[in-house]
N, C-alpha and C positions, 0 to 999 in steps of 0.2 A: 434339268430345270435351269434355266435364262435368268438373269439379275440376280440380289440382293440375297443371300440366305437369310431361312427365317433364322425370327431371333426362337430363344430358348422359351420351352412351354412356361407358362405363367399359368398363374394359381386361381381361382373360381372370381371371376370380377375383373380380371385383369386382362390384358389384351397386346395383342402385337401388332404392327404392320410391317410391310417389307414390298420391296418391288417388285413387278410381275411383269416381264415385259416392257410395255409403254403405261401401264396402272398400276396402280397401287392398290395392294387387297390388305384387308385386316381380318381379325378375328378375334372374339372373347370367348372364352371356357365359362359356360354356369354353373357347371357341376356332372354329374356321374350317372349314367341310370343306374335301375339295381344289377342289369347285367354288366357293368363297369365300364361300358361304354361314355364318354364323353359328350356331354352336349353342349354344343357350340352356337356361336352367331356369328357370320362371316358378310364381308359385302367386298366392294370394289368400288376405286376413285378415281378421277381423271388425277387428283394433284396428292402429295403425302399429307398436306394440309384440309385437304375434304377429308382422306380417310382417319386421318386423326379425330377429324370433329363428330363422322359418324361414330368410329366405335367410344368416344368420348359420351356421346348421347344415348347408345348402350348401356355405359359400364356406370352414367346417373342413374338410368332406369332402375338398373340389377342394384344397385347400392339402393333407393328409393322403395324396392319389391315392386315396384311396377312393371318386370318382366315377367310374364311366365317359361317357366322350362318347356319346350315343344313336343309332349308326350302325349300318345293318342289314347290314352285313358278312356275307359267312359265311364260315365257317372255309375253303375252297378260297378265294374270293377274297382273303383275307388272307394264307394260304401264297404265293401267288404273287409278292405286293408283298413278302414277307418275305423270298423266296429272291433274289429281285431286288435284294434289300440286303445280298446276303452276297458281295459282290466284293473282299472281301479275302481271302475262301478261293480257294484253285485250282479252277479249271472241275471237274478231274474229283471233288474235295469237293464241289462245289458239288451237281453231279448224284447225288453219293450220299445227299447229302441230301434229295432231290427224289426220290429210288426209296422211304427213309426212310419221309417223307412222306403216300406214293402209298399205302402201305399205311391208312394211320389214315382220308387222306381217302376211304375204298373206304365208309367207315362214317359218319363224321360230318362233310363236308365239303359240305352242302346245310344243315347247319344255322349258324342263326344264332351268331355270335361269342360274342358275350354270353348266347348260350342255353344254352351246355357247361359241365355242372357235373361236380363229381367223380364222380358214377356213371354217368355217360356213358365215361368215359374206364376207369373199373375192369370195363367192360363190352365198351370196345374191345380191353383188353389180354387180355380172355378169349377174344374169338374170333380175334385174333390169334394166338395158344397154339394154337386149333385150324384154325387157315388152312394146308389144302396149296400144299404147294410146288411148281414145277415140278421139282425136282433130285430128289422124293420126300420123301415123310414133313411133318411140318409145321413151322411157322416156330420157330428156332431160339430159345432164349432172350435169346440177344448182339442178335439182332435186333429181340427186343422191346423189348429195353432200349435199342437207338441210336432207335426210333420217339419213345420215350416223352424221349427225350433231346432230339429235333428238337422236339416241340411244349412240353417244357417250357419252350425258348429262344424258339419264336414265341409262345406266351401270354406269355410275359414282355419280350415286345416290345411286346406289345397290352394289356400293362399300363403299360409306358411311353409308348403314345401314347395312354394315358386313353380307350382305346375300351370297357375291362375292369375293375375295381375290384381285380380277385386273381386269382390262377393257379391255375386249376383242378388243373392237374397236381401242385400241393401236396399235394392228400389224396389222390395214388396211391402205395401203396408201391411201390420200386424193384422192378424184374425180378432174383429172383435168377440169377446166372450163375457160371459159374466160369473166372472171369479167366485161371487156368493153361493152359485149353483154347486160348487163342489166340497161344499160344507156338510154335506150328507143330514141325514136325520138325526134330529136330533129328541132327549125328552124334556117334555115340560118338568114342572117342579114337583106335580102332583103324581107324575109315570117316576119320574126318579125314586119317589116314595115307596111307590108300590113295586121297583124295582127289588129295592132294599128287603122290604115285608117280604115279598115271596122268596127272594134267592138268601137270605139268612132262613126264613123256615125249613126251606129246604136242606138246609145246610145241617144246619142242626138234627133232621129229620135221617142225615146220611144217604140225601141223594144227590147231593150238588158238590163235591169231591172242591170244585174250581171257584165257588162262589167266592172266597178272600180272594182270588186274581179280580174276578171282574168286580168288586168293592173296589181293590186298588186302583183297577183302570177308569174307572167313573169318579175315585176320589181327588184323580193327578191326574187325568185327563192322559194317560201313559197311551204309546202305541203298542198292539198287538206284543211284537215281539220285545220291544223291552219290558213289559210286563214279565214273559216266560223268560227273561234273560236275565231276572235278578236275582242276587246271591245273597245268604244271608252277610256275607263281606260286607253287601253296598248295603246294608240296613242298619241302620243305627238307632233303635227305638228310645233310648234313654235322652238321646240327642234329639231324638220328632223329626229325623233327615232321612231321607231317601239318595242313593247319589246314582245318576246314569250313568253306567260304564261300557255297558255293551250289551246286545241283543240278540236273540234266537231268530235268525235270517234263512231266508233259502240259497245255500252255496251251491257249486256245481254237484255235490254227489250228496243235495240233500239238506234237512236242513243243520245248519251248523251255527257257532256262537261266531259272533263279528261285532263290529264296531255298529254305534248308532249312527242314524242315518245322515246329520251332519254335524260339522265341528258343535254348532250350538247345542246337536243334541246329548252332550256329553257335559250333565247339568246336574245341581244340587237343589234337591225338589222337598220343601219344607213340610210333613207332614199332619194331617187335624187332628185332634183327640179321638174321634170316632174310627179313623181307619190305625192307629196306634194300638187300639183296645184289639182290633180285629186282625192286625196280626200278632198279636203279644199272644190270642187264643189260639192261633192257627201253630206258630210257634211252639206251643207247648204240646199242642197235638203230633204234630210231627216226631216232634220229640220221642214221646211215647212210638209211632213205629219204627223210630232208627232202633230204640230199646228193645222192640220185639222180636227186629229182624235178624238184629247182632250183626253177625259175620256176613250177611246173604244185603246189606245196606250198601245200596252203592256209593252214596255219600257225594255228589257232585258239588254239593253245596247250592242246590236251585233253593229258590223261596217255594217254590210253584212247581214241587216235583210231582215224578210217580210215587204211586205205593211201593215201588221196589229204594226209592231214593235219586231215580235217575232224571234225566233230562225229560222234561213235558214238551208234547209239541203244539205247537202255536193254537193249531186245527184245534186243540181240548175247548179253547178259548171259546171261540166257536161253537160248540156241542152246545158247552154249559150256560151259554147266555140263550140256547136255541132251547134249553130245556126249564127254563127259567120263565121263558117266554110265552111256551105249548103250557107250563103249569098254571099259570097265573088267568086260563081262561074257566071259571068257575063251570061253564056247561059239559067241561069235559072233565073235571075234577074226578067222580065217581067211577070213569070207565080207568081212569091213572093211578085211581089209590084203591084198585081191588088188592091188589098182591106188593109184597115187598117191602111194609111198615107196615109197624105196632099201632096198636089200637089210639095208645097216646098219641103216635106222631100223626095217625090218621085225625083226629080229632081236630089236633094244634094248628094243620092246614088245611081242614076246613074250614077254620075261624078267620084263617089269613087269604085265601081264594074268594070266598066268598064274599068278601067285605069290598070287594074292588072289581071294573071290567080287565080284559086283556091285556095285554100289552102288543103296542104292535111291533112288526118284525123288524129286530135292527140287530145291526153288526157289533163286534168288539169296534173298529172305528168311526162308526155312531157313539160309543162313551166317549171317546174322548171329546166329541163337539159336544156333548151333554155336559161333560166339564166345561168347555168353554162360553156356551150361552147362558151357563147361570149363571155363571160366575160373574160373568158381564151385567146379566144383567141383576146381580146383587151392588154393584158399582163394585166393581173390584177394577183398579186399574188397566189397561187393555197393556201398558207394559208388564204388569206382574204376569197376565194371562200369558204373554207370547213369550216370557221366560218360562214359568211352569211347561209350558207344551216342547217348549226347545225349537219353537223358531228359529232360522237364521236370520230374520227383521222384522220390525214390528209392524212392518207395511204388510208384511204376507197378512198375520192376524189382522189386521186393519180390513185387507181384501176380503177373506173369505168370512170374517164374521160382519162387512160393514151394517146389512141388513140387520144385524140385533142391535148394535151401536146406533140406527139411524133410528130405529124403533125406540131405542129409553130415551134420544137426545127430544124427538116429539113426545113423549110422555114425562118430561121433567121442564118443558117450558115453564115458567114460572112470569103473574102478572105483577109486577111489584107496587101496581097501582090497584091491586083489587081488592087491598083490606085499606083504604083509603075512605074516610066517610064521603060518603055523595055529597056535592053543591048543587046548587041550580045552574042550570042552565045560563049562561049570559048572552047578552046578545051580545053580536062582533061590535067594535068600535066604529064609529060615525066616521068614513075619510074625507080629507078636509079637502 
């Protein structure tokens, strides 16, 4: 080798030149791939002062993150590294993000990383819009928007590990959607009622094991699994408090206890007289089968266990608002109370069946919007509501309840000219 030796390797940003001949070459180091290989930027200059200035306008760039590393990634092999680094979500987060995913990469997951510009991506979310579904009709708006949400986060992961200069997802407009839609069903005041009547008859009756879960989840507006994830620890009846501390989740080998869903959700939830009474009864019940069981009590400390004392899973939840719901239709009452209760209990809910229509079909997270659109609209502050629920901001509950909100704010207009006694008429004044 002819002229100048190089100088000594420099560190990721930094650079060298030396003379080559009659030019002058430089080079900067960016960093390493994983096979340890070095990735570099090199060029050549008539003067030492060009090569200076080019690798000078490099080592802005790399300091800037305006460079990308030259790695021929393609968008599927970078999704996969990417989901593989999201272990602080729950497995079944994790995998909805990877259904998410499956959709965008059906189109541009064969191309290269750094080859995806924004109309690529405004060309993904069009055929996305017309992509059939299996359920019928095509992909929904909510879903184009959680797609375009998943690749905004992994472009912008592949902008932090310098494979990409910028995010392409930048210059796509948001999916509109409408937030309110994902409020699920909710009940009026008078189905709440009739909630109540049927699944305490039942209860009482000895066929609804789970009714004090779903009272609780309709009284707090609790989710699924923080409902099965409370301990009599987090209950403090004497106090009227509730405290979130953690939840019955689905982990990778099933379901297991974890943290609630976010920092908010780890909340002190004030309790009403009515659901105080109904676990003070549930309490004492229990009681009595830790005393039966003795030794054979497994003692987990659930609120919301089995008959053995053990962990309930979420699914009970479920069953017993599904059986609460099949009870409460009075035309089938007579074929559900041939067998299984006493003449009394049969009596007692035929008084409570019959006295009301069905109920229609909703979920354990259907209660908790039925906690949140009474509550609203009993006026109850919309900030009390999105701390009870454990929001992480009052704009989420703002979104997805605006429609109840936009509903009492037209039904409390108020005319403050309409207990005004009436004048006559004047005529306008004569202009001069």
């Amino acid at each position: 080798m002819t002229g100048e030796r190089r100088a000594k390797a420099r560190g990721n940003g930094e650079g060298t030149v030396w003379k080559e001949g009659d030019v002058y070459r430089w080079q900067v180091t960016l960093g390493y791939r994983t096979d340890g290989k070095r990735i570099t930027r090199s060029g050549r200059a008539a003067s030492k002062k060009a090569a200076h200035d080019a690798m000078n306008k490099v080592q802005a760039d790399y300091s800037r993150g305006l460079l990308g590393t030259p790695e021929r990634v393609t968008v599927s092999e970078y999704a996969e590294r990417w989901l593989r680094r999201q272990h602080e979500v729950r497995p079944r987060t994790a995998k909805r993000y990877g259904e998410h995913l499956a959709y965008a990469l059906e189109h541009i997951g064969s191309m290269r990383l750094q080859d995806v510009r924004p109309h690529h991506l405004k060309d993904l979310l069009v055929k996305l819009s017309q992509r059939p579904m299996k359920r019928g009709g095509t992909m929904a708006p909510i879903t184009q928007a959680h797609v375009r949400t998943r690749l905004r986060s992994l472009f912008r992961e592949a902008v932090s590990d310098q494979i990409i200069y910028a995010n392409p997802i930048d210059g796509v407009k948001r999916v509109k959607t409408e937030r309110h839609e994902s409020a699920g069903q909710a009940l009026d005041f008078d189905q709440a009622a009739r909630l109540h009547e049927v699944g305490a008859a039942l209860h009482e009756a000895g066929l609804c094991r789970f009714w004090p879960a779903l009272f609780t989840a309709v009284s707090l507006g609790l989710r699924r699994g923080e409902v099965m994830g409370l301990t009599w620890d987090d209950v403090d009846l004497s106090g009227n408090v509730i405290h979130i501390r953690q939840a019955r989740v689905m982990g990778a080998k099933g379901i297991e206890t974890g943290t609630p869903k976010t920092v908010n959700s780890r909340r002190t939830v004030h309790l009403p007289p009515s659901l105080v009474a109904v676990l003070q009864a549930h309490h004492a019940h229990q009681a009595q089968e830790r005393q039966a069981l003795g030794r054979e009590w497994l003692g987990v400390g659930a609120v919301f266990s089995t008959e053995l004392g053990g962990w309930s899973h979420p699914d009970h939840l479920n069953r017993a608002l599904g059986a609460v719901v099949a009870w409460s239709d009075p035309a089938t009452f007579e074929q559900k109370a041939k067998r299984g209760i006493t003449r009394e209990a049969r009596a007692r809910l035929s008084t409570v069946i019959s006295a009301g229509e069905k109920l229609p079909s909703i979920s354990p997270h259907d209660l908790r919007h039925t906690y949140a659109t009474l509550a609203l609209r009993r006026g109850v502050p919309v900030e009390v509501v999105s701390k009870v629920l454990g929001h992480a901001q009052v704009s989420i509950t703002l979104d997805v309840y605006r429609h109840v909100l936009d509903n009492e704010r037209r039904a409390s207009v108020i005319d403050l000219f309409a207990e005004l006694p009436s004048r006559p008429a004047m005529p306008p004044a004569a202009l001069n």
